[in-house]
PyMOL commands that place a pseudoatom at each C-alpha (Angstrom):
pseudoatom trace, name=CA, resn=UNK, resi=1, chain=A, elem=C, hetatm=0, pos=[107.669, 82.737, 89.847]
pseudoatom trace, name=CA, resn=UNK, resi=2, chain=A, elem=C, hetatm=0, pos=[111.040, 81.286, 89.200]
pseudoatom trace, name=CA, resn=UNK, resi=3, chain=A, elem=C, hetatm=0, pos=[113.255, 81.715, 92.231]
pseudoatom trace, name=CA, resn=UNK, resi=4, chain=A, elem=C, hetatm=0, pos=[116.506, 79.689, 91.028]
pseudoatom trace, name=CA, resn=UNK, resi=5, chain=A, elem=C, hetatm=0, pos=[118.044, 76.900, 91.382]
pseudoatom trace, name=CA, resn=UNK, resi=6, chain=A, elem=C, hetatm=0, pos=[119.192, 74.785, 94.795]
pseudoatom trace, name=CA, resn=UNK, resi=7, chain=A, elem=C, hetatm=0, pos=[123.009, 75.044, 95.213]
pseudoatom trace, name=CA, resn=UNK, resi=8, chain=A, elem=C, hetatm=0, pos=[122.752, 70.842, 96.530]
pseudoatom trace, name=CA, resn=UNK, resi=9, chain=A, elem=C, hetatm=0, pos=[121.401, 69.241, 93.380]
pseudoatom trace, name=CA, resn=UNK, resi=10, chain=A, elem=C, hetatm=0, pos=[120.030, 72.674, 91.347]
pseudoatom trace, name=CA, resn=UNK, resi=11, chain=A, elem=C, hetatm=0, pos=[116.087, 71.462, 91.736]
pseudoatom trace, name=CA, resn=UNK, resi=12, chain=A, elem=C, hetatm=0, pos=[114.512, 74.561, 90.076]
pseudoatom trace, name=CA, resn=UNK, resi=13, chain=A, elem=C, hetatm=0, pos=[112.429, 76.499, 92.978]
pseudoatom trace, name=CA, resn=UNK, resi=14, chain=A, elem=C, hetatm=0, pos=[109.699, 78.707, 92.590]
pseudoatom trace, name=CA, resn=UNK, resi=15, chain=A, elem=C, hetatm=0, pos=[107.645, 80.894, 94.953]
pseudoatom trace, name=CA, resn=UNK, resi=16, chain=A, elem=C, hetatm=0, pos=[103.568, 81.634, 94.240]
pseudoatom trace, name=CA, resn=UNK, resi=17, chain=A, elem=C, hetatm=0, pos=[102.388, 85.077, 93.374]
pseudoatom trace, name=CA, resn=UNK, resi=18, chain=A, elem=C, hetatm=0, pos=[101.432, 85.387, 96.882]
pseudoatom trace, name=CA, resn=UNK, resi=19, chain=A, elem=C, hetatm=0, pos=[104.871, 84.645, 98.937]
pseudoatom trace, name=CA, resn=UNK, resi=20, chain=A, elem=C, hetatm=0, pos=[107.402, 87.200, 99.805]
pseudoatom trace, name=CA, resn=UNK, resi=21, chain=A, elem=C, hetatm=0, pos=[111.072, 86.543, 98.709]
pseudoatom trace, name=CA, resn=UNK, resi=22, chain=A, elem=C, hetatm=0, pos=[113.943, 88.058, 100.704]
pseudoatom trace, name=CA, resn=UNK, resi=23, chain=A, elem=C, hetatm=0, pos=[117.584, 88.247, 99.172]
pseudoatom trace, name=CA, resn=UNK, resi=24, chain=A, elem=C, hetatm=0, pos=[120.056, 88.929, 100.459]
pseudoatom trace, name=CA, resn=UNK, resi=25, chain=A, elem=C, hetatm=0, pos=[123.253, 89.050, 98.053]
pseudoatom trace, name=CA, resn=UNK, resi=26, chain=A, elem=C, hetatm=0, pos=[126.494, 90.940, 97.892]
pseudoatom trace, name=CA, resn=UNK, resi=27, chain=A, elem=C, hetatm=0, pos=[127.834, 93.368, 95.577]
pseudoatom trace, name=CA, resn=UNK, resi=28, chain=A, elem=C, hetatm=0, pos=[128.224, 93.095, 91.788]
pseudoatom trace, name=CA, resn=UNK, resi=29, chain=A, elem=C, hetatm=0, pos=[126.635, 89.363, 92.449]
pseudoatom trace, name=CA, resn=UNK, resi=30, chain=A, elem=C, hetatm=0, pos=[123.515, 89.205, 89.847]
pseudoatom trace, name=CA, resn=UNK, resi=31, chain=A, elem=C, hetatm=0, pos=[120.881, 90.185, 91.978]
pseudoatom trace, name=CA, resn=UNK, resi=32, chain=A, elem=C, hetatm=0, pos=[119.537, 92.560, 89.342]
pseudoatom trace, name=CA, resn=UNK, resi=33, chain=A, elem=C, hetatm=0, pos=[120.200, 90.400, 85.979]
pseudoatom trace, name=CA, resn=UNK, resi=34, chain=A, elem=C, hetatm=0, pos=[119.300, 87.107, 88.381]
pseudoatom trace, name=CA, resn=UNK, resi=35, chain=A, elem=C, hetatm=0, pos=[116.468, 87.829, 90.041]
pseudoatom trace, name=CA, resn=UNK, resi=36, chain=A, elem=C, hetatm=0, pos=[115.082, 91.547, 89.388]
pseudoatom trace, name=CA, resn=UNK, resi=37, chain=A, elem=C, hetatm=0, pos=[114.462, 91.915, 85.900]
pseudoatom trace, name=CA, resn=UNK, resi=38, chain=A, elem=C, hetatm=0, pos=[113.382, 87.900, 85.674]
pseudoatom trace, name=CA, resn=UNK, resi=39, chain=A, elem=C, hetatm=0, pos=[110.768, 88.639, 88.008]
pseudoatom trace, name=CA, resn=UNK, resi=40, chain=A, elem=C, hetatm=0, pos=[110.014, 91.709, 86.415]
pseudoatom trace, name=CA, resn=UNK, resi=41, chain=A, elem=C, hetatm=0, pos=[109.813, 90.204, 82.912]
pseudoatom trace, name=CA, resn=UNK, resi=42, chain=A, elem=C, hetatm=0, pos=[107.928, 86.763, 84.559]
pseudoatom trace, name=CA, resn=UNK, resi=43, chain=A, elem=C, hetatm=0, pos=[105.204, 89.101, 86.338]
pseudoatom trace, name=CA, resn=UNK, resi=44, chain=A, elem=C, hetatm=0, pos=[101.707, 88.771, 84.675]
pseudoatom trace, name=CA, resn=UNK, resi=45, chain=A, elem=C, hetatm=0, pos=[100.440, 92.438, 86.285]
pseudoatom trace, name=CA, resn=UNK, resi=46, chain=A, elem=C, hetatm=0, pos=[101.485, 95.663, 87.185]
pseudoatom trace, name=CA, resn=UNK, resi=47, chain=A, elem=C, hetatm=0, pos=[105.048, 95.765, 88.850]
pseudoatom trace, name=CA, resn=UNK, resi=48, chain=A, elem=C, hetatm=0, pos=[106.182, 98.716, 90.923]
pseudoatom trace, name=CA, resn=UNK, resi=49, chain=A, elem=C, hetatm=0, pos=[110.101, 98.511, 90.561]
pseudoatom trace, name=CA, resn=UNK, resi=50, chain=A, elem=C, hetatm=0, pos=[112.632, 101.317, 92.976]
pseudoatom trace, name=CA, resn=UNK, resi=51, chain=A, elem=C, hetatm=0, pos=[116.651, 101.433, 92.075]
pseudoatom trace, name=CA, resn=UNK, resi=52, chain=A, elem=C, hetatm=0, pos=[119.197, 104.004, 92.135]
pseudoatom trace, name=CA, resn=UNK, resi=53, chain=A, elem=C, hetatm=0, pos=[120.645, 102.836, 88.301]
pseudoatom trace, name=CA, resn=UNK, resi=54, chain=A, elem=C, hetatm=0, pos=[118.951, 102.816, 85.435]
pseudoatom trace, name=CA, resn=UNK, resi=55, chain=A, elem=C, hetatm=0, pos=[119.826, 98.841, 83.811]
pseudoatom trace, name=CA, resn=UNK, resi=56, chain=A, elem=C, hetatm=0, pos=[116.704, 97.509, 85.171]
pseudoatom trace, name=CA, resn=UNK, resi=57, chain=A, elem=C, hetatm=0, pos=[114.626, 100.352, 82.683]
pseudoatom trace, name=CA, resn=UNK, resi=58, chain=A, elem=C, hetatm=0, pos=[116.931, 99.379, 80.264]
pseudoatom trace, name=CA, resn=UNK, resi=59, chain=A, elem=C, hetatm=0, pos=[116.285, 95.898, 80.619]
pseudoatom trace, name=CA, resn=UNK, resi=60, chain=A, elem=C, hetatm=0, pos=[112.563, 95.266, 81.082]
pseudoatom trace, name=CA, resn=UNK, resi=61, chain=A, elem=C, hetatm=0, pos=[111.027, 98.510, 79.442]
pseudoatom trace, name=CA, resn=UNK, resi=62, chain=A, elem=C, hetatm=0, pos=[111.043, 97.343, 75.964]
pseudoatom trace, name=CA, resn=UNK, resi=63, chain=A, elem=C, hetatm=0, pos=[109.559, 93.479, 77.118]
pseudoatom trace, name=CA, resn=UNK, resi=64, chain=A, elem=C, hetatm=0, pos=[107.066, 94.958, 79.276]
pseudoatom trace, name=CA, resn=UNK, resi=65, chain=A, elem=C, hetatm=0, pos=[105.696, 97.805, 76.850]
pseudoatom trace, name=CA, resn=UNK, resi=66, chain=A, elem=C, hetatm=0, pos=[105.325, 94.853, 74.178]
pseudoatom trace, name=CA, resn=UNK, resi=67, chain=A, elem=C, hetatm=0, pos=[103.082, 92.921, 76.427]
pseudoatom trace, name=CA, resn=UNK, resi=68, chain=A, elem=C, hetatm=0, pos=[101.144, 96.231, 78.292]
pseudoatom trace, name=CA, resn=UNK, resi=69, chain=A, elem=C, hetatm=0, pos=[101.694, 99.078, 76.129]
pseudoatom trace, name=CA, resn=UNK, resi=70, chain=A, elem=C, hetatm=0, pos=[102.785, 101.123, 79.377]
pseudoatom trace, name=CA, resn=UNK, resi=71, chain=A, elem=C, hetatm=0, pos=[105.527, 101.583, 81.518]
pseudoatom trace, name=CA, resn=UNK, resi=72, chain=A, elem=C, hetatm=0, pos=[106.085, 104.686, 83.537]
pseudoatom trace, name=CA, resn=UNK, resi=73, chain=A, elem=C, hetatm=0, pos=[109.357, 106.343, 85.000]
pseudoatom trace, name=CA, resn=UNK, resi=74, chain=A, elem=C, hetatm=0, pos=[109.221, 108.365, 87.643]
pseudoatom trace, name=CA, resn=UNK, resi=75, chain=A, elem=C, hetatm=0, pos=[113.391, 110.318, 87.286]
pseudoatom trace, name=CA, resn=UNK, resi=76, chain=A, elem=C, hetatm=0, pos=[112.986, 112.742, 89.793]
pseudoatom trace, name=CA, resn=UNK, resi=77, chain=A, elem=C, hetatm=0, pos=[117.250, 112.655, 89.968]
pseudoatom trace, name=CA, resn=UNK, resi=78, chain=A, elem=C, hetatm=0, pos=[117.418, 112.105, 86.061]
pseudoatom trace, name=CA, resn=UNK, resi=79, chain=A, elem=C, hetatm=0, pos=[119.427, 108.966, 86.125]
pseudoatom trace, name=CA, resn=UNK, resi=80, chain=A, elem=C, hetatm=0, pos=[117.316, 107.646, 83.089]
pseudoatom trace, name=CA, resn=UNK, resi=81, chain=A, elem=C, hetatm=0, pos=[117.898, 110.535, 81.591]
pseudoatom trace, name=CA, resn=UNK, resi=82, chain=A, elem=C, hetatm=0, pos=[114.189, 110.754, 79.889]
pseudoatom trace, name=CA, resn=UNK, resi=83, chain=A, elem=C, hetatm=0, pos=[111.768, 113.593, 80.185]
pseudoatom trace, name=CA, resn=UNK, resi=84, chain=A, elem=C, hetatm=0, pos=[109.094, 113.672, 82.953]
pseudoatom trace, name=CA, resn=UNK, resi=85, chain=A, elem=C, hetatm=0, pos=[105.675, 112.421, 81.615]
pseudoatom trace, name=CA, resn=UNK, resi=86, chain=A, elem=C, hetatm=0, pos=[104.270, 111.983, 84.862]
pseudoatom trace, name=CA, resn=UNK, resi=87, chain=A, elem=C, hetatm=0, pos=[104.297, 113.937, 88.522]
pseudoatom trace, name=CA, resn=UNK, resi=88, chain=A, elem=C, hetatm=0, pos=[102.900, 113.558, 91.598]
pseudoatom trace, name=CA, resn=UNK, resi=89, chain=A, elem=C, hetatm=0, pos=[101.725, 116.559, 93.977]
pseudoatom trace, name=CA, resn=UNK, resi=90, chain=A, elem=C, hetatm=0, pos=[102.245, 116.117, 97.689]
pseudoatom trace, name=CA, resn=UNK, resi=91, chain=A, elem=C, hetatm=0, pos=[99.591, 118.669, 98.082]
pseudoatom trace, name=CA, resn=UNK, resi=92, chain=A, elem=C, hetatm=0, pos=[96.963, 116.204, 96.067]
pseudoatom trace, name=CA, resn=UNK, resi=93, chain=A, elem=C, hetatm=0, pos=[96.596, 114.847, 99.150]
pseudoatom trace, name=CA, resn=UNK, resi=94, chain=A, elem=C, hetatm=0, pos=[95.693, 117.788, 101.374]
pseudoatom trace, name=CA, resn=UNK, resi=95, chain=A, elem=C, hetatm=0, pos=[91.750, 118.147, 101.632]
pseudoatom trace, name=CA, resn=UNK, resi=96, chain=A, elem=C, hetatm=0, pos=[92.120, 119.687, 105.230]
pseudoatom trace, name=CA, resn=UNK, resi=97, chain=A, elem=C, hetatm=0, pos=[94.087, 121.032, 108.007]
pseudoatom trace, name=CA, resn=UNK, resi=98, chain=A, elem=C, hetatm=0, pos=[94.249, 117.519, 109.709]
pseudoatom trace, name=CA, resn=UNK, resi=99, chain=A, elem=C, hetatm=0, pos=[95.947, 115.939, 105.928]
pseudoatom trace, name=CA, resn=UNK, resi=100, chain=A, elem=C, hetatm=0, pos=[98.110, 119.586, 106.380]
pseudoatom trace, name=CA, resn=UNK, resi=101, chain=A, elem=C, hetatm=0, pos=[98.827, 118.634, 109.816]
pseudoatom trace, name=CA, resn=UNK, resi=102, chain=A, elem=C, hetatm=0, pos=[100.437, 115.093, 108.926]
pseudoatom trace, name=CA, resn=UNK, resi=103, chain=A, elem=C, hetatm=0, pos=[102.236, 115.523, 105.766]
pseudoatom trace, name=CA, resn=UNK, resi=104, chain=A, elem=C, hetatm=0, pos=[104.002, 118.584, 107.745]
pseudoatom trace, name=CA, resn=UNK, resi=105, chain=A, elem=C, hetatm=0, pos=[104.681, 116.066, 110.329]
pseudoatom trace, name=CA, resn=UNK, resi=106, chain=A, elem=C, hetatm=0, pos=[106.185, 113.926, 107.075]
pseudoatom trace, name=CA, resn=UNK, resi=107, chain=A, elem=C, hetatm=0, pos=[108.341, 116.612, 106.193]
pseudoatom trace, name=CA, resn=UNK, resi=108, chain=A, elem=C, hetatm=0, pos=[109.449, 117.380, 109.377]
pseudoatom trace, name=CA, resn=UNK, resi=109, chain=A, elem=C, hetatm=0, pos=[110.240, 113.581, 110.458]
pseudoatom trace, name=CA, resn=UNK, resi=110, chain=A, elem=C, hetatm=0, pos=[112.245, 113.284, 107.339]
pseudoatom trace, name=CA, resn=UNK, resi=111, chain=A, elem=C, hetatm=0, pos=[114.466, 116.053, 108.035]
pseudoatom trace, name=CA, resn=UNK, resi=112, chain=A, elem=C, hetatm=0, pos=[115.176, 115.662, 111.772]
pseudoatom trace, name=CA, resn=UNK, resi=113, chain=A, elem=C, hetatm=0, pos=[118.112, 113.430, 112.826]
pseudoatom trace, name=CA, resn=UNK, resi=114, chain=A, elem=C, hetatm=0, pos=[117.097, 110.250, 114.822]
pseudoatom trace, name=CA, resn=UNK, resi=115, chain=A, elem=C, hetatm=0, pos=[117.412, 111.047, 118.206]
pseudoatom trace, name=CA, resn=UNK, resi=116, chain=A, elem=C, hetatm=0, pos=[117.710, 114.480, 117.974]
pseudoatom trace, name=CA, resn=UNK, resi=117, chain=A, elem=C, hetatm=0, pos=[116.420, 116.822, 120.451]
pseudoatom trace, name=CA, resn=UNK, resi=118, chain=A, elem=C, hetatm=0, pos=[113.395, 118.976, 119.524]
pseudoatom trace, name=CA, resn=UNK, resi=119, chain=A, elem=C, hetatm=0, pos=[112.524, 122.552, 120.712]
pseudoatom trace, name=CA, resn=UNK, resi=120, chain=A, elem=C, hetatm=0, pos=[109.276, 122.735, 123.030]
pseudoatom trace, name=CA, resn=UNK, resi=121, chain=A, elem=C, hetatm=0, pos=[108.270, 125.559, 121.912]
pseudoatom trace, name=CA, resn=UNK, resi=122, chain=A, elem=C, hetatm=0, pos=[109.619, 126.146, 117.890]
pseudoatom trace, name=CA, resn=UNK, resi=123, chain=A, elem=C, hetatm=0, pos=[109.238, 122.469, 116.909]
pseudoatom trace, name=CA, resn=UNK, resi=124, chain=A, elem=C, hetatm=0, pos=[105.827, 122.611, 117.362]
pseudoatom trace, name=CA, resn=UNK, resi=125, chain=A, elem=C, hetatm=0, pos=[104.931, 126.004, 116.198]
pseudoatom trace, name=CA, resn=UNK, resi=126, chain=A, elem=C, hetatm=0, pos=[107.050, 125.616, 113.149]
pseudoatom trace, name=CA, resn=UNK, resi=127, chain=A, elem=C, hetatm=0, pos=[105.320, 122.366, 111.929]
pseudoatom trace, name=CA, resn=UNK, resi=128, chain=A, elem=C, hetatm=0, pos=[101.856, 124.578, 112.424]
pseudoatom trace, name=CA, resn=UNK, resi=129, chain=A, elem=C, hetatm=0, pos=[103.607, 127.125, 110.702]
pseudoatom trace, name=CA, resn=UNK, resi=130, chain=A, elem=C, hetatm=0, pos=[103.997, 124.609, 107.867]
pseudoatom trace, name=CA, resn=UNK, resi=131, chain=A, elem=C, hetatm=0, pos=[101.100, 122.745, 108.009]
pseudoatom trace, name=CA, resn=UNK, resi=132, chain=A, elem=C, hetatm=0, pos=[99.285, 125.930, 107.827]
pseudoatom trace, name=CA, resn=UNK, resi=133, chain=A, elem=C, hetatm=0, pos=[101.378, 127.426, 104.331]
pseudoatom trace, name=CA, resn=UNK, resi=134, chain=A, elem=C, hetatm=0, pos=[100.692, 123.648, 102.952]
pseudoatom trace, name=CA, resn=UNK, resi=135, chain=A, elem=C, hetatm=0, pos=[97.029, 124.068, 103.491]
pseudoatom trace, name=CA, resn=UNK, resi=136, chain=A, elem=C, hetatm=0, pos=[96.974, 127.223, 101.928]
pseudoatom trace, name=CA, resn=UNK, resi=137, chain=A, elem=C, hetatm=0, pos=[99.021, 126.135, 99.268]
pseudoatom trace, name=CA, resn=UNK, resi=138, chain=A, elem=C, hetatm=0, pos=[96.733, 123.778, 98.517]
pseudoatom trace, name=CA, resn=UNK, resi=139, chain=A, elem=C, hetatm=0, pos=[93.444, 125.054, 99.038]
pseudoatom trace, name=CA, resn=UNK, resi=140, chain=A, elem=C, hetatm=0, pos=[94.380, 127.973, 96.155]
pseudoatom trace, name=CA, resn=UNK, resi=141, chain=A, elem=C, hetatm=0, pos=[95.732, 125.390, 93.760]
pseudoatom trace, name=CA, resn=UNK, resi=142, chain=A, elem=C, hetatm=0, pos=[99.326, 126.755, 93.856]
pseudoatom trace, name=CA, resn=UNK, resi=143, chain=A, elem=C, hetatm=0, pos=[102.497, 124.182, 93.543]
pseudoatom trace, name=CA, resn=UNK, resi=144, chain=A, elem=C, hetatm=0, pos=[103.930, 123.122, 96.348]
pseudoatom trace, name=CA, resn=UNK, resi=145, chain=A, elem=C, hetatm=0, pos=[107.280, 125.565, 96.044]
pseudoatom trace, name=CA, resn=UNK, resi=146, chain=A, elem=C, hetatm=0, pos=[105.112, 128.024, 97.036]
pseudoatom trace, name=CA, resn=UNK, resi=147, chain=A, elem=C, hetatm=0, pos=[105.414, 126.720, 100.140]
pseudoatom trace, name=CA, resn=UNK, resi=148, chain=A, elem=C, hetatm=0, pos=[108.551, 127.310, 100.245]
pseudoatom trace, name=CA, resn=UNK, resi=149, chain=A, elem=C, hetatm=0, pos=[108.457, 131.033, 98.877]
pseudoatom trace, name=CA, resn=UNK, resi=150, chain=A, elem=C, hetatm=0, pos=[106.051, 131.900, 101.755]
pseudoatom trace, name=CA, resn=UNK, resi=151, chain=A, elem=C, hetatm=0, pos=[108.783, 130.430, 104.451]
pseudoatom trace, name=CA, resn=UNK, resi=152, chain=A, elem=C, hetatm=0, pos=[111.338, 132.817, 102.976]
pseudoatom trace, name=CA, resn=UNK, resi=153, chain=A, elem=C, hetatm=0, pos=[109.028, 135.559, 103.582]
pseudoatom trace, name=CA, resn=UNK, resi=154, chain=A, elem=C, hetatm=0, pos=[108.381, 135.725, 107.514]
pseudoatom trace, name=CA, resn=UNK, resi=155, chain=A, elem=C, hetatm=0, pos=[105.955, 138.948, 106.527]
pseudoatom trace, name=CA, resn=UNK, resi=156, chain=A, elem=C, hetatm=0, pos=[103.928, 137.783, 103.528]
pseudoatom trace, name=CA, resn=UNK, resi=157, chain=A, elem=C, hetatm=0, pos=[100.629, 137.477, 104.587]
pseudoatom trace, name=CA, resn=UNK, resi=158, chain=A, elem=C, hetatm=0, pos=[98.832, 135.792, 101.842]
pseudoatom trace, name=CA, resn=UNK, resi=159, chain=A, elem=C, hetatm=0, pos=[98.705, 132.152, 103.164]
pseudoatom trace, name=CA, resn=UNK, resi=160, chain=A, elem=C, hetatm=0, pos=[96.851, 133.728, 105.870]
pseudoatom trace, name=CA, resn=UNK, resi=161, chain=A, elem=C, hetatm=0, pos=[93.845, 135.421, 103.242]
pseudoatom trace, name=CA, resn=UNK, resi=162, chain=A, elem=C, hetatm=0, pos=[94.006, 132.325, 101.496]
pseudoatom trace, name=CA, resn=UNK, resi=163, chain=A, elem=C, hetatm=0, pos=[93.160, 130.127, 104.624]
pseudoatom trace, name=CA, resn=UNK, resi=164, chain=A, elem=C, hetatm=0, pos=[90.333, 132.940, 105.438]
pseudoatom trace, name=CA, resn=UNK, resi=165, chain=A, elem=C, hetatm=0, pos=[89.036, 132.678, 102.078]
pseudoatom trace, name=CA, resn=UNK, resi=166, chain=A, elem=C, hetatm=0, pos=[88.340, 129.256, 102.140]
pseudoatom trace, name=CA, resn=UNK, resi=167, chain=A, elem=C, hetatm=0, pos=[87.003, 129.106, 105.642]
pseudoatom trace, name=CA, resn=UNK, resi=168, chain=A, elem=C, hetatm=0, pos=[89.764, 128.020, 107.916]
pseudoatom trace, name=CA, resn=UNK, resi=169, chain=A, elem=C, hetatm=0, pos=[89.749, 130.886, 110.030]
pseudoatom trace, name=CA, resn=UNK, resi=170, chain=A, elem=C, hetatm=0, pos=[91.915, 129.354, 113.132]
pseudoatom trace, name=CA, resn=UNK, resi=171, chain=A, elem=C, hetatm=0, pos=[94.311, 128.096, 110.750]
pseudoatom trace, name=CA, resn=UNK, resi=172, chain=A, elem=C, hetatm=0, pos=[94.496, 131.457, 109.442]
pseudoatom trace, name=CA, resn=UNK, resi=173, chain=A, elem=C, hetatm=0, pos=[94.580, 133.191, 113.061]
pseudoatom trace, name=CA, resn=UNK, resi=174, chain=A, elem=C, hetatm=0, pos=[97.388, 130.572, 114.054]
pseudoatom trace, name=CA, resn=UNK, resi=175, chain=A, elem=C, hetatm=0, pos=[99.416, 131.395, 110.608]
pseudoatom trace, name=CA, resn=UNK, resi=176, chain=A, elem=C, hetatm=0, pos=[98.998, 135.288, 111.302]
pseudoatom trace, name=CA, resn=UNK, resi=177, chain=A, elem=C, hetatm=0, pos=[99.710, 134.827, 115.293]
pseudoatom trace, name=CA, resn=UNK, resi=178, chain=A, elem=C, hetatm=0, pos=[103.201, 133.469, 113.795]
pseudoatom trace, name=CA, resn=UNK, resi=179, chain=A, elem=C, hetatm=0, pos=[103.353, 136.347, 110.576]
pseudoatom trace, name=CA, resn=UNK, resi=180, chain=A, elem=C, hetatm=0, pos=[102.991, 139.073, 113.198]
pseudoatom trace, name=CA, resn=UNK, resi=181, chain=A, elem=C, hetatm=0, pos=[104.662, 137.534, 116.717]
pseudoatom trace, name=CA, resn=UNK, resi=182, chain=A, elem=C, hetatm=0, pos=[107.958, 139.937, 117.623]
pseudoatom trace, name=CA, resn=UNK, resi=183, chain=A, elem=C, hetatm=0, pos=[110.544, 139.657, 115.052]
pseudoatom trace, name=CA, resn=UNK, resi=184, chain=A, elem=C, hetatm=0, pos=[112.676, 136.931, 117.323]
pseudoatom trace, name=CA, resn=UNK, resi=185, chain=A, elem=C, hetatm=0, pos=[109.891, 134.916, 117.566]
pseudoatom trace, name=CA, resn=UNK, resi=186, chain=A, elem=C, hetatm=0, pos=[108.605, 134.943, 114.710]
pseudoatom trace, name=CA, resn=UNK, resi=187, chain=A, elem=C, hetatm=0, pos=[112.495, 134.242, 112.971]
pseudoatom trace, name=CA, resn=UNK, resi=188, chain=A, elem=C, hetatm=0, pos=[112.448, 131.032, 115.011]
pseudoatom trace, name=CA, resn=UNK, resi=189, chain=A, elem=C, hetatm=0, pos=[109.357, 129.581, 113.990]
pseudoatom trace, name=CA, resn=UNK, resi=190, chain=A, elem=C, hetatm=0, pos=[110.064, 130.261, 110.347]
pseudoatom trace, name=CA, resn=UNK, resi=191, chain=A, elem=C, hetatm=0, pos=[113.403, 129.270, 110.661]
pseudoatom trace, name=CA, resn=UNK, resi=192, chain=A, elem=C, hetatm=0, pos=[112.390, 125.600, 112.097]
pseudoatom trace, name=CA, resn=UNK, resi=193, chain=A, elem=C, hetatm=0, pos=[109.773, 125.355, 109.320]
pseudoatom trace, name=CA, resn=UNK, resi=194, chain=A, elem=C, hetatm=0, pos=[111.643, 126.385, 106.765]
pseudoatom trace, name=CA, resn=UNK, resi=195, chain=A, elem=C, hetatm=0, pos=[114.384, 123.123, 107.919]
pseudoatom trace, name=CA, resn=UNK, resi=196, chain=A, elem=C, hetatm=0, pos=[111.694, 121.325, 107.333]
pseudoatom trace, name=CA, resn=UNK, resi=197, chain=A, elem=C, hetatm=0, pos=[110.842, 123.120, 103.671]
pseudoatom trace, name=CA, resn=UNK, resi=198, chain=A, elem=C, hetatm=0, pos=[109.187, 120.941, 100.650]
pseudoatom trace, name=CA, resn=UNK, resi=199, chain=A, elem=C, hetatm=0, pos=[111.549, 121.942, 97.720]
for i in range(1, 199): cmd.bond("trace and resi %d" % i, "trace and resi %d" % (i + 1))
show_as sticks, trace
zoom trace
């Protein structure tokens, strides 16, 4: 892969397919016209590409469908400005309550400040509470935003017969121990899950 030239003599470098480059440039310097979308356009496989603006699509989609046929956006904050021909579902990956268990832990790790203190008692109970509506969600096919219905909804029960449907009767007993705790209680756990809410 062409790296660039030496600033002392500009000997052409170039790194192997294996080596890992690290640049570190400044602002409005070339990085993506320089080095992005040539490695892009030099790379003989797939290429996985991340950027908040959409001039490396512009720059490498046409090139790269000419020699593959495919290239894939993901525009979940429409800066390309192109229709969705692809998702992913979070929930794909939930097959049980221990996969519920740590994308809950995901969500909630993701939305808590570093270093910020956590609850003893609702931090806990609320990423159950979540784990538990994920679980559901997925075990009955549903999109994840139902998720986030069923947190708005401290008294809707059906994550619970969904969980005892499909066998996961302590997950269900747990969910239902939170659905029908005292009102206070049960406000604080669903109000620290639903901080922690996947929509």
């Amino acid at each position: 892969m062409p790296i660039g030239p030496t600033v002392n003599g500009g000997r052409q470098l170039y790194g192997s397919w294996e080596d890992m480059d690290l640049d570190v440039w400044g602002p409005r310097t070339g990085k993506t016209t320089s080095r992005a979308i040539a490695a892009i356009l030099e790379a003989p496989g797939a290429v996985l590409i991340t950027s908040n603006k959409r001039d490396v699509v512009d720059a490498t989609r046409g090139p790269r469908e000419a020699a593959s046929g495919r290239v894939w956006v993901f525009d979940p904050q429409g800066i390309c400005a192109e229709a969705a021909a692809w998702w992913w579902n979070p929930l794909s990956y939930v097959t049980d309550e221990v996969r519920a268990q740590k994308l809950a832990e995901h969500f909630a790790a993701g939305s808590r400040d570093p270093g910020a203190r956590t609850d003893a008692y609702f931090d806990p109970a609320g990423q159950d509470l979540l784990a538990g509506m994920l679980l559901a969600a997925a075990l009955d096919r549903r999109p994840i935003t139902q998720v986030y219905t069923w947190l708005t909804r401290p008294s809707d029960e059906e994550g619970v017969d969904i969980l005892r449907e499909h066998g996961y009767d302590l997950t269900a007993d747990q969910v239902a121990g939170v659905v029908l705790a005292p009102d206070r209680q049960r406000g604080g756990v669903f109000g620290t899950a639903h901080r922690w809410r996947p929509a």
